[in-house]
C-alpha positions as CSV (number, residue, x, y, z in Angstrom):
1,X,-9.8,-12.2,-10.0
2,X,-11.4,-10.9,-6.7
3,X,-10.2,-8.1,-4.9
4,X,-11.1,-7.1,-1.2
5,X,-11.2,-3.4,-0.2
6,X,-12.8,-3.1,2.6
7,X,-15.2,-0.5,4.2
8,X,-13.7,1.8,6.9
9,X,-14.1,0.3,10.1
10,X,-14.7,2.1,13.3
11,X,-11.1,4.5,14.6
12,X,-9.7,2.9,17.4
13,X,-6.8,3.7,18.7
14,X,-3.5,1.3,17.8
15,X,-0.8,0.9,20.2
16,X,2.3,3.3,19.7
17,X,4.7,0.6,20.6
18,X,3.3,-1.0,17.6
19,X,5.2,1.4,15.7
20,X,8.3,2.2,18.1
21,X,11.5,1.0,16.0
22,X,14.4,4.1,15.3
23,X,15.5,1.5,12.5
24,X,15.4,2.7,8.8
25,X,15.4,0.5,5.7
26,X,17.8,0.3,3.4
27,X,17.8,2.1,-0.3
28,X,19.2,2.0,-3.7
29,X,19.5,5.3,-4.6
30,X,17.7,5.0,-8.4
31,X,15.8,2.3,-10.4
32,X,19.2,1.4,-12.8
33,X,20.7,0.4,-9.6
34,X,18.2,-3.2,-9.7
35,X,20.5,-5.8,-10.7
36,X,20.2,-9.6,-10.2
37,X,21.9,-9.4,-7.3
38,X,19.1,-6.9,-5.9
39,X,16.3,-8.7,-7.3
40,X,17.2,-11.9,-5.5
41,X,17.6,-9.5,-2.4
42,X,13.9,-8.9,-3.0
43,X,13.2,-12.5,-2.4
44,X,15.4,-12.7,-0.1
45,X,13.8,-9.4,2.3
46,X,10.8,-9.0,1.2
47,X,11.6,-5.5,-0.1
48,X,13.8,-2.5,-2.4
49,X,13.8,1.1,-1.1
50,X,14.3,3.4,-4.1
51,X,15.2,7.3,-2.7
52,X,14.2,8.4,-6.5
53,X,11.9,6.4,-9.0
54,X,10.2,9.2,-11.0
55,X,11.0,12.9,-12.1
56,X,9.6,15.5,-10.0
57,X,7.0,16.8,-12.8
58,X,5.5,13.2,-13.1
59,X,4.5,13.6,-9.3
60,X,3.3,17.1,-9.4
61,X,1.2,15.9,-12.4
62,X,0.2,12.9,-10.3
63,X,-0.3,15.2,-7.6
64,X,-2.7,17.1,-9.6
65,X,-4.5,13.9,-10.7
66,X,-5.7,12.7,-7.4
67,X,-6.8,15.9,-6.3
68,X,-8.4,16.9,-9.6
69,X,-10.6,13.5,-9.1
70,X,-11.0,14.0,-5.1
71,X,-12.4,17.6,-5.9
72,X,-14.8,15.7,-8.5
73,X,-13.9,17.2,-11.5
74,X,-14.5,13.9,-13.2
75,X,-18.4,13.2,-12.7
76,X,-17.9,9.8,-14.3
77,X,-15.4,8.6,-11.2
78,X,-16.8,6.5,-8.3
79,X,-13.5,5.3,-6.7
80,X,-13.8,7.5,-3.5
81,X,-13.6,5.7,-0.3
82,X,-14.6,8.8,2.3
83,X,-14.7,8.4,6.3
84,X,-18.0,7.1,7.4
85,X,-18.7,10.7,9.5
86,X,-18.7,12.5,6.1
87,X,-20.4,10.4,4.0
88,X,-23.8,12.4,4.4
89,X,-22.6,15.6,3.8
90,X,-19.7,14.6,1.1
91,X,-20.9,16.1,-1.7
92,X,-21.6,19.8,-0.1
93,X,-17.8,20.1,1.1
94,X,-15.0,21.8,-0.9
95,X,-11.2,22.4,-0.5
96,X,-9.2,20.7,2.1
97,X,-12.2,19.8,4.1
98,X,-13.4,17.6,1.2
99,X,-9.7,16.3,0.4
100,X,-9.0,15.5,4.2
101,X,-12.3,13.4,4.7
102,X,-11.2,10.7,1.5
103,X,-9.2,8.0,2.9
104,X,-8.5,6.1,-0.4
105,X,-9.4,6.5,-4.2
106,X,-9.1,3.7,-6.3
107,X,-9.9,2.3,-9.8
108,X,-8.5,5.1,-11.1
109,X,-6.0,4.3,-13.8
110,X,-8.1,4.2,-16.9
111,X,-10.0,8.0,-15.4
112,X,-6.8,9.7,-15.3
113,X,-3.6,9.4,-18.2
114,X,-1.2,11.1,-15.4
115,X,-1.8,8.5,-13.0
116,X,-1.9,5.6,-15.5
117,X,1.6,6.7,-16.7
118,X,2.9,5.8,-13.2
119,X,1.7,2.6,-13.0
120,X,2.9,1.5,-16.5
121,X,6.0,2.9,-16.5
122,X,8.2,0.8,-18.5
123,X,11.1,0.8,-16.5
124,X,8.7,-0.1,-13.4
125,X,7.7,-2.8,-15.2
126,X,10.7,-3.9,-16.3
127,X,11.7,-4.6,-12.8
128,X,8.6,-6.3,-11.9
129,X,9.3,-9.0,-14.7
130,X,12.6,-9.8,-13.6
131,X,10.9,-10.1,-9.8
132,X,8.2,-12.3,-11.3
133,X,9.6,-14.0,-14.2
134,X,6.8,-13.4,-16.1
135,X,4.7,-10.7,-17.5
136,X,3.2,-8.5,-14.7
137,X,0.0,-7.6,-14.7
138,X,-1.7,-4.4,-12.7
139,X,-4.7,-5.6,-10.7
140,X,-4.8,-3.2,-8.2
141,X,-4.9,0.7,-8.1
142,X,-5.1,2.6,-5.0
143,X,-4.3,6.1,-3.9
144,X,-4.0,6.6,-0.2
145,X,-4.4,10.1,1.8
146,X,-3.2,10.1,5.5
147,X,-4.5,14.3,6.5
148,X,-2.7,16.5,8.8
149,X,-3.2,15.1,12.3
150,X,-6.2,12.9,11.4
151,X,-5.0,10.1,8.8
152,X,-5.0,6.8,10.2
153,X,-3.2,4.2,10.5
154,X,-3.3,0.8,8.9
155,X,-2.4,-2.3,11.1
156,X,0.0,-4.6,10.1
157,X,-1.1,-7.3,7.4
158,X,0.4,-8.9,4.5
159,X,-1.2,-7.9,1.1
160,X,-1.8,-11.1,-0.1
161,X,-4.1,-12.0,2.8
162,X,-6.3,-9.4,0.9
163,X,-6.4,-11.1,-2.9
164,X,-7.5,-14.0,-4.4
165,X,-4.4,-15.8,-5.2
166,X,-2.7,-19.1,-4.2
167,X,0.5,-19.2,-2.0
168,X,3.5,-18.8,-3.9
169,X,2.4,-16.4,-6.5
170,X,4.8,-13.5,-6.6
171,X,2.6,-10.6,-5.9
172,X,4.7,-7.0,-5.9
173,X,2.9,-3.9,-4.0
174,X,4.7,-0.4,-5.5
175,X,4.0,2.1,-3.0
176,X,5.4,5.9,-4.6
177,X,5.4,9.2,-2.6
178,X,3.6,11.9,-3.9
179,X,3.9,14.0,-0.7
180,X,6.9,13.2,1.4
181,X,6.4,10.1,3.6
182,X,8.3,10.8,7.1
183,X,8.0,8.8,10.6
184,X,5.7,11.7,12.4
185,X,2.9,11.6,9.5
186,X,3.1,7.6,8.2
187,X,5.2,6.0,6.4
188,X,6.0,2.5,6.0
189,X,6.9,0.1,8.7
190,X,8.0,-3.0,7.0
191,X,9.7,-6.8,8.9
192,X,12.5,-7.3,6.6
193,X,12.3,-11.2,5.6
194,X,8.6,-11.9,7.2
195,X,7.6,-12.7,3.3
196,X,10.2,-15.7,4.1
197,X,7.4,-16.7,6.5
198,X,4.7,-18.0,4.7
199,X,0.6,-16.7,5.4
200,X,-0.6,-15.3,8.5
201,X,-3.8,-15.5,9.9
202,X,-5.4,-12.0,9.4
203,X,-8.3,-10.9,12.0
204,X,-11.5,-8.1,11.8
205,X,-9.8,-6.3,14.3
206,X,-9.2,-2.5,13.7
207,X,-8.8,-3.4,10.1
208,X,-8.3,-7.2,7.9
209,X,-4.9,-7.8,10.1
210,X,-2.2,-9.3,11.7
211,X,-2.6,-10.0,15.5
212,X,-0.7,-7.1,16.9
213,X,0.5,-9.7,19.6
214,X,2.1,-11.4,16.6
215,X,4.3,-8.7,15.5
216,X,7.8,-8.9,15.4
217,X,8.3,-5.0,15.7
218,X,11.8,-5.4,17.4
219,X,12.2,-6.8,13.9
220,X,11.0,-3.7,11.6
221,X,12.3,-1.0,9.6
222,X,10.7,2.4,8.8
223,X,10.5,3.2,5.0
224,X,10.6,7.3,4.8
225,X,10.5,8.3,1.4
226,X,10.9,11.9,-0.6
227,X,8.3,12.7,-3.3
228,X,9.1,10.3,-6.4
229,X,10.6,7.7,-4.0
230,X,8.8,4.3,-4.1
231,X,8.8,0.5,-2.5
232,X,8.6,-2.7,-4.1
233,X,7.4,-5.3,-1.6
234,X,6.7,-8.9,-2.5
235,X,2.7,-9.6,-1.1
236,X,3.7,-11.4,2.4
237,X,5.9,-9.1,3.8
238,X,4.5,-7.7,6.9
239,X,3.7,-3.7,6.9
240,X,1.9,-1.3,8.0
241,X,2.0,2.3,9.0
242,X,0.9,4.7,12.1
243,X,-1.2,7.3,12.1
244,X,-0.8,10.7,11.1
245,X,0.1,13.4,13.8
246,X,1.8,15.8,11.7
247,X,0.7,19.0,10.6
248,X,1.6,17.6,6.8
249,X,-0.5,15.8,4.3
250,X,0.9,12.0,3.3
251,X,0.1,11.1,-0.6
252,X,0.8,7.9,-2.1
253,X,0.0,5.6,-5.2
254,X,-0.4,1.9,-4.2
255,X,-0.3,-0.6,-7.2
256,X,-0.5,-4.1,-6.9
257,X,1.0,-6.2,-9.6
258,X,0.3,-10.5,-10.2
259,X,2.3,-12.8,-13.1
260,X,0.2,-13.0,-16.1
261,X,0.6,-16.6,-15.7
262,X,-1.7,-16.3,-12.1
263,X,-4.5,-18.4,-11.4
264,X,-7.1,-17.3,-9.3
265,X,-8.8,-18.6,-5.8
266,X,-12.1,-18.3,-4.3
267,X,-12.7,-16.2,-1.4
268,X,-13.7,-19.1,0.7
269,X,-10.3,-20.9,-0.4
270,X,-8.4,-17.7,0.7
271,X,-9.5,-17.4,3.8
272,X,-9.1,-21.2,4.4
273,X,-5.0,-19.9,4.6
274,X,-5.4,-16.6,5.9
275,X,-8.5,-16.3,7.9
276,X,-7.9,-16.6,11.6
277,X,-11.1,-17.1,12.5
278,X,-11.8,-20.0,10.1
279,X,-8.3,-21.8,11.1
280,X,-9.9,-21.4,14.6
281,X,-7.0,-19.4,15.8
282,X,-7.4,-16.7,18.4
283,X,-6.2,-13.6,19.0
C-alpha cells in the first residue's frame, strides 16, 4: 500500500477564523472506559478523546526517542522531514535550533523500541479491533513537532484523502501527546460527525486539503490533550490544527491503522474520489 507524505510546501498564512470555535470535545477519562456503546459512538462522531492513554514514563521515554533520533544519534535513520530554509545547513545545527527546524519524523517504529511500544500497545490495539472488526494493522508512523511560535499549521483534510484505500475501509488515526497539546500552540480541531460525510475533494493549496470555504468550523471542537492523552479518529473525519504561537513546544505520535483484511488502490483511483482538481471541482 501507497502512502503520500508530502514535501513542505511554501508558509502561507491560514485564516484565524479558520480555527475560531471556544468549543471542546468530549473525553473518556481512560482507555477501560471504551465499551460498545463508545465504539459505536466512534462511528457515529468520527472520534474518542482519551484525557490518559499511557503512563507518564512511557512518554518521557517516547519523549526521549524522538529527540534522540532528531539529534541524529541514530546514523542509520532517514525519516527527517526538515523545513525547506534549513535543509542546506541541517546537518551543522545542534540543540533546539536543529529540533525546531524538523517538522515531522517518520518511519520510525522499527529505529526506536520506545516508540514502537506506543504504537503496539496491546490495549491500543485492542480497541482498534473492536473499531475495525478485524485485525489492525500499522501503516503509518509519524511524529509531528509544532516549535515555540514557528510550528505551522495543517489545513483541514481528511486522512484518508492521503492513502491508498477504497471508501469504506475503517482507517483509525491515534494521535498521543507527548508535550501538552493546548489551543494557543495547536492542537486538534476536529467536525464531530463529518466522517458521516463521505470523501471530500482535497486541493494543493497550502497543503493536500479541504477547501477552507468548505469548512463547517461553526461545527468543530478543539481536542487539548495533557501528555499521555491520545485521539482515535476514523480516516474521514475532518481536522486540522493552527499554528503555533506559543512560547511551548507541541509533540505528538501520529499512527495510522488499516483492517488486515484492506485492499489497496492506485493513486490514480484515489484521486478519482478525492482529487478536486480531477473531479473538476473548484475552489
Amino acid at each position: 500500500m501507497s502512502e503520500t507524505v508530502p514535501a513542505l510546501m511554501p508558509v502561507v498564512a491560514s485564516d484565524p477564523s479558520l480555527y475560531g470555535t471556544n468549543r471542546r470535545a468530549d473525553y473518556l477519562d481512560t482507555l477501560a472506559d471504551i465499551d460498545d456503546h463508545q465504539i459505536a459512538r466512534f462511528h457515529e462522531r468520527g472520534y474518542l478523546a482519551i484525557r490518559q492513554a499511557f503512563a507518564p514514563q512511557q512518554i518521557e521515554a517516547a519523549g526521549r526517542a524522538m529527540w534522540h533520533l532528531i539529534d541524529g544519534k541514530n546514523s542509520d535513520f532517514k525519516g527527517l522531514q526538515v523545513e525547506a530554509d534549513k535543509r542546506g545547513c541541517f546537518s551543522s545545527l545542534k540543540g533546539d535550533t536543529r529540533r525546531d527546524a524538523v517538522r515531522k519524523i517518520w518511519k520510525f517504529v522499527d529505529n526506536d523500541d520506545r516508540l514502537y511500544a506506543l504504537a503496539h500497545a496491546p490495549n491500543i490495539l485492542s480497541v482498534l479491533a473492536r473499531m475495525m472488526n478485524d485485525t489492525p494493522v500499522l501503516f503509518q508512523d509519524m511524529g509531528l513537532i509544532k516549535p515555540p511560535r514557528i510550528g505551522r499549521e495543517k489545513p483541514w483534510h481528511q486522512d484518508c484523502a492521503y492513502f491508498n484505500y477504497p471508501v469504506g475501509t475503517t482507517v483509525v488515526g491515534v494521535w498521543i501527546a507527548i508535550d501538552a497539546a493546548t489551543e494557543e500552540n495547536g492542537c486538534l480541531h476536529i467536525i464531530p460527525g463529518s466522517n458521516q460525510n463521505g470523501p471530500i475533494p482535497h486541493f494543493k493549496r497550502r497543503d493536500w486539503q479541504i477547501c477552507d470555504a468548505e469548512v463547517a468550523v461553526p461545527n468543530s471542537v478543539t481536542v487539548p490533550l495533557d501528555p499521555g492523552g491520545c485521539l482515535f479518529w476514523h480516516g474521514l473525519t475532518h481536522h486540522g490544527s493552527p499554528t503555533n504561537r506559543s512560547p511551548h513546544r507541541r509533540r505528538a505520535l501520529q499512527y495510522h491503522y488499516c483492517p488486515e483484511s484492506a485492499v489497496a488502490l492506485t493513486t490514480e483511483e484515489r484521486l478519482s474520489i478525492y482529487g478536486g482538481d480531477q473531479l473538476g471541482v473548484t475552489c
